[in-house]
C-alpha positions as CSV (number, residue, x, y, z in Angstrom):
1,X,9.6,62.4,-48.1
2,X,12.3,59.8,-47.1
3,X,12.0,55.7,-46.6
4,X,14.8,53.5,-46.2
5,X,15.2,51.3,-49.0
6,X,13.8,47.9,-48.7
7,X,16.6,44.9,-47.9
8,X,14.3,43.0,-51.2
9,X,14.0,44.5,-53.7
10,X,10.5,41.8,-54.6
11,X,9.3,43.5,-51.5
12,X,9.8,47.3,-52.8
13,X,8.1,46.5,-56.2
14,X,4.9,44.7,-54.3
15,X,4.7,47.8,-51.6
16,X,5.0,49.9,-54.6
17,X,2.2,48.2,-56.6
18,X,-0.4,48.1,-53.6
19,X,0.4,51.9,-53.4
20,X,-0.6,52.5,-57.1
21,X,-3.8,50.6,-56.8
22,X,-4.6,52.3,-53.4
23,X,-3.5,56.3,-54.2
24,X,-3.3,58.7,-56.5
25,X,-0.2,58.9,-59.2
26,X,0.2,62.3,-56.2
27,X,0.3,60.1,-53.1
28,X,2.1,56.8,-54.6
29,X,5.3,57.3,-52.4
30,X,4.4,58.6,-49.5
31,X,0.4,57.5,-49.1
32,X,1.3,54.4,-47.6
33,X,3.4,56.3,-44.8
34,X,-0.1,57.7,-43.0
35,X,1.4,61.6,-43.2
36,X,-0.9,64.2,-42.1
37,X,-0.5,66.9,-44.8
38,X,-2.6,70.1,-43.3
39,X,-2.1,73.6,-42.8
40,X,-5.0,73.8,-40.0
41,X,-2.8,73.5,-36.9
42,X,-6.0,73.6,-35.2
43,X,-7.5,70.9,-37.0
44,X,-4.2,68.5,-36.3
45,X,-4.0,69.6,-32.4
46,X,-7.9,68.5,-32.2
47,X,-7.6,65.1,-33.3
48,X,-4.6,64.2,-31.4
49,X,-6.4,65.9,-28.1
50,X,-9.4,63.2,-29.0
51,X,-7.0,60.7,-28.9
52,X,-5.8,61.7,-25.2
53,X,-9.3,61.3,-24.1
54,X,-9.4,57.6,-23.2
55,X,-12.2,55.4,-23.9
56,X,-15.2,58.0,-24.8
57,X,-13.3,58.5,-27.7
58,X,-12.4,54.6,-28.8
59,X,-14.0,52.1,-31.4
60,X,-14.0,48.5,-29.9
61,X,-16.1,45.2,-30.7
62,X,-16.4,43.2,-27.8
63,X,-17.7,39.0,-28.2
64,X,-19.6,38.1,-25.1
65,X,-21.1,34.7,-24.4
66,X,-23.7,36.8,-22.2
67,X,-25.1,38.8,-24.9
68,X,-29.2,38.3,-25.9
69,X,-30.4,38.4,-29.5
70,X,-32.8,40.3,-28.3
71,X,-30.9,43.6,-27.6
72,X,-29.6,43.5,-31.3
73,X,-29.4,47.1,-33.0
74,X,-28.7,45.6,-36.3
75,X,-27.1,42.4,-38.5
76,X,-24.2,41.4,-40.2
77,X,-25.2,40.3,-43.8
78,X,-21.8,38.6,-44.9
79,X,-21.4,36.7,-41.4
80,X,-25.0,36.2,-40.3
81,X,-25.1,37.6,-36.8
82,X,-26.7,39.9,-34.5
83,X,-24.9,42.9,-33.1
84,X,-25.5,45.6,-30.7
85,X,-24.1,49.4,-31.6
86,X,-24.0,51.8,-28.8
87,X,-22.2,54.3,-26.4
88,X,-19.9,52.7,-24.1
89,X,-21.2,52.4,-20.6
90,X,-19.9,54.8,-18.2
91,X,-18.8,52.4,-15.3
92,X,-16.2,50.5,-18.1
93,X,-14.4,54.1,-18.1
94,X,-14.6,54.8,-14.3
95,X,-11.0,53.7,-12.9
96,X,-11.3,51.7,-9.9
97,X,-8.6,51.3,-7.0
98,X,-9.8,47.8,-6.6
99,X,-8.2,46.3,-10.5
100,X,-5.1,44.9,-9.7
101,X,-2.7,43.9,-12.7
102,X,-3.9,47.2,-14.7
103,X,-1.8,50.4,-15.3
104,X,-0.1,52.9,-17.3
105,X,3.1,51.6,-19.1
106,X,6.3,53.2,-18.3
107,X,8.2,56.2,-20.1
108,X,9.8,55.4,-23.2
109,X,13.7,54.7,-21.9
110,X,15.1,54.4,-25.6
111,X,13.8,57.9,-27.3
112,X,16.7,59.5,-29.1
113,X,17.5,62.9,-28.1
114,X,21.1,63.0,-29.4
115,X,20.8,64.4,-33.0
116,X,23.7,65.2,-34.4
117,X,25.2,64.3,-37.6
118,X,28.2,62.6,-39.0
119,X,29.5,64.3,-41.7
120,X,32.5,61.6,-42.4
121,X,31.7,59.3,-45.3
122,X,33.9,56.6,-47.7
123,X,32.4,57.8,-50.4
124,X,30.4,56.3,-53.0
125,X,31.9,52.6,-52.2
126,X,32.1,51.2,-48.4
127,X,35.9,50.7,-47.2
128,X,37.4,48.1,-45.7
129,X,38.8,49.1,-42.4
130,X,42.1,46.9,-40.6
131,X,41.6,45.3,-37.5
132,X,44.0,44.7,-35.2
133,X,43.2,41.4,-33.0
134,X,42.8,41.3,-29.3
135,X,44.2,38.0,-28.0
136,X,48.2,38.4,-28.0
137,X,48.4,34.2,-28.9
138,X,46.5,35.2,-32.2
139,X,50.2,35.3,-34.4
140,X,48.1,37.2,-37.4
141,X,48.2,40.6,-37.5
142,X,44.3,41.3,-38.7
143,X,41.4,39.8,-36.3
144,X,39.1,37.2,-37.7
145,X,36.8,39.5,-39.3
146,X,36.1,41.8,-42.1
147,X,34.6,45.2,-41.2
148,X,33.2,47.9,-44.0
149,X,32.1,50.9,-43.1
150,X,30.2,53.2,-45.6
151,X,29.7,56.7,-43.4
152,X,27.1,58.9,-44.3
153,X,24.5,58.4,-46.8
154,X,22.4,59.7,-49.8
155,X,20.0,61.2,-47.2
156,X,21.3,62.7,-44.0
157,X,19.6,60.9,-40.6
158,X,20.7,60.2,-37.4
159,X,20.3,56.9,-37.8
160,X,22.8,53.5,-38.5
161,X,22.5,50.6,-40.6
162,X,24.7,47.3,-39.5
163,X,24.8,44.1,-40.9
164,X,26.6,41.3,-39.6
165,X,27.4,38.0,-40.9
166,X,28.8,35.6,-38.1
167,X,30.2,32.4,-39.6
168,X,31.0,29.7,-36.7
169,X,33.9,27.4,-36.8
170,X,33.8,24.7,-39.2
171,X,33.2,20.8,-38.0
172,X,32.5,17.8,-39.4
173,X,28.9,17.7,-39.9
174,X,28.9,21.5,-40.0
175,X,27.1,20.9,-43.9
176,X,24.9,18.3,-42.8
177,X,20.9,19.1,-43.2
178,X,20.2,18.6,-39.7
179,X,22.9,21.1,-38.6
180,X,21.7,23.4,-40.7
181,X,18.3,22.8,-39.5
182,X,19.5,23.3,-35.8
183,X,21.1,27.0,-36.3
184,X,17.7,27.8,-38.1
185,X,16.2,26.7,-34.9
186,X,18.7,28.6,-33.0
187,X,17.9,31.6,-35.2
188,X,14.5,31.3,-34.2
189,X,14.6,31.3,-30.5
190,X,17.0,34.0,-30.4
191,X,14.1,35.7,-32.2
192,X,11.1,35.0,-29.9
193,X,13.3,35.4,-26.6
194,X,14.3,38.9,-28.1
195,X,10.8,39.7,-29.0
196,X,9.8,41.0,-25.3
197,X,13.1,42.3,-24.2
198,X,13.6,44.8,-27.1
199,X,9.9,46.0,-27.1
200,X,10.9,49.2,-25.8
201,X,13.1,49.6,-28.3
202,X,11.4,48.6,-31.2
203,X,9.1,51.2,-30.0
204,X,11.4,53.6,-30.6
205,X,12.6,53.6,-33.8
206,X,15.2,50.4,-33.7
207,X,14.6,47.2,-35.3
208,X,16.6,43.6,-35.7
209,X,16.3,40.6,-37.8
210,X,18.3,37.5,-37.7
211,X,18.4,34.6,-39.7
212,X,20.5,31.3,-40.2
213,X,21.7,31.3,-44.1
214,X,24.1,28.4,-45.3
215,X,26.4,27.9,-42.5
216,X,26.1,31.9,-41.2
217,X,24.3,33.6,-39.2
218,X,23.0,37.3,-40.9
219,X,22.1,40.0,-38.7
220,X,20.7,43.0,-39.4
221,X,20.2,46.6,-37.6
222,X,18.1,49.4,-38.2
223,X,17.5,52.5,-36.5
224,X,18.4,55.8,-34.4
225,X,22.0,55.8,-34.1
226,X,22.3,56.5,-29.8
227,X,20.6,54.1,-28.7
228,X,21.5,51.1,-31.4
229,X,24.5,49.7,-29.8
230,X,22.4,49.0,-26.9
231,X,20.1,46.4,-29.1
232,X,23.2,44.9,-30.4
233,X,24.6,43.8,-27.1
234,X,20.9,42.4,-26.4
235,X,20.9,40.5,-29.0
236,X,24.6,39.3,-29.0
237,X,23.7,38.5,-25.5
238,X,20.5,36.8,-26.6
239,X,22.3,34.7,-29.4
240,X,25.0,33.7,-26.9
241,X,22.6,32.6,-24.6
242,X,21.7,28.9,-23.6
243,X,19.0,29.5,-21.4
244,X,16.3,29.8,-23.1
245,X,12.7,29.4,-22.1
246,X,10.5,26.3,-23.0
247,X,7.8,28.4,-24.4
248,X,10.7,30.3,-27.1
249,X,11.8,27.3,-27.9
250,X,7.9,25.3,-28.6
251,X,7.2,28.1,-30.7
252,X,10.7,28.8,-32.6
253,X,10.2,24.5,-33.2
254,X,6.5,24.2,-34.6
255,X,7.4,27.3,-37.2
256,X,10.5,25.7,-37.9
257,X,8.9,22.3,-38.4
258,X,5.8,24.6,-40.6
259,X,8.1,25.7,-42.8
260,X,10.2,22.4,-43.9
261,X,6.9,20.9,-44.1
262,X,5.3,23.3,-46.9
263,X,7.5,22.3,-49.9
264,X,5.2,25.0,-51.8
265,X,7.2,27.4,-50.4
266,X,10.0,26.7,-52.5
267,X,8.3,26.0,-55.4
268,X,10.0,27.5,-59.1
């Protein structure tokens, strides 16, 4: 079974420990992936058609300020409430021509179907590749950044790992506290602006992370090769961007504001 490795290592030892108190010394690796390890096709093909069938074959509570003591089934010890347990009504899984704002999400745009792999690798060690600028005024003859490139890997995917460090232009106050405190901000409405626009990508395999470290910006991408230059230009796009909404920017401020405020969290 193959898992990328962790970016902390903290994290892989804690995931790691949960596993050992959860499996068996069998399962310790691969339990917490949710594989479905059975030889009865049948079996596999009958569970996933139970899942096609919509709501007669769902599990949901539902809190209503409507509902009577009275038609209680049963009682919650630990919380101290009545409950009702039954089949859900027919009429909630009836589809009606009259809801408005209800239906089927789209197709999946982002679903690798390009394959293939790269057999070209640097080795054990990433190399550092030369490159040549763009602007013609620029009188060095290497651009303004350092690109490594490591080429295949220990297991062979079609997927691509990139990791970016973006280091603006130094000024004045460019090690003050509050400039550091703004590109943390900054960080953090790229993040919440890019949290409904790459949805469809996320749900295919791809995932981002940015964060504002010293005076840098780190970001980091993870997923099926095809379709991952398509969530770097979104969020290239998304951290070049000044117009962001009001309701980004509340959020990306109160967690900001959270986090300086709990010194705990940076507690030896």
């Amino acid at each position: 079974d193959y898992t990328e490795a962790p970016d902390s290592v903290m994290d892989g030892v804690s995931d790691l420990a949960s596993s050992m108190a959860q499996f068996g010394a069998e399962d310790v690796l691969a339990g917490s992936l949710g594989l479905i390890q059975a030889k009865d096709t049948k079996f596999v093909r009958s569970l996933l058609a139970d899942l096609a069938k919509g709501p007669s074959s769902a599990n949901f509570a539902l809190e209503a300020s409507s509902f009577k003591a009275s038609s209680a089934t049963g009682f919650e010890q630990y919380y101290g409430i009545k409950f009702h347990q039954g089949p859900i009504p027919a009429k909630w899984s009836q589809k009606s021509d009259n809801v408005t704002g209800l239906k089927s999400p789209p197709a999946l745009r982002y679903v690798p179907d390009e394959l293939s792999l790269l057999n070209e690798t640097a080795g054990v060690h990433p190399e550092l590749l030369k490159v040549q600028p763009e602007q013609k005024e620029n009188t060095s003859n290497d651009a303004a950044l350092d690109l490594w490139w490591q080429g295949q890997s220990a297991f062979m995917l079609p997927k691509a790992q990139i990791r970016l460090k973006l280091t603006p232009p130094k000024g004045p106050a460019s090690e003050d506290a509050a400039e550091e405190a703004m590109r943390r901000l900054h960080a953090g409405v790229v993040k919440q602006s890019l949290e409904e626009a790459t949805e469809d990508l996320q749900n295919c395999g791809m995932n981002f992370n940015l964060e504002a470290a010293g005076q840098s910006y780190h970001l980091s991408l993870d997923g099926y090769s095809q379709h991952l230059g398509t969530l770097l230009l979104q969020t290239m796009d998304s951290l070049l961007d000044t117009g962001f909404k009001s309701a980004a920017f509340s959020r990306a401020h109160r967690s900001l504001l959270d986090d300086l405020s709990d010194t705990s969290r940076r507690a030896p």
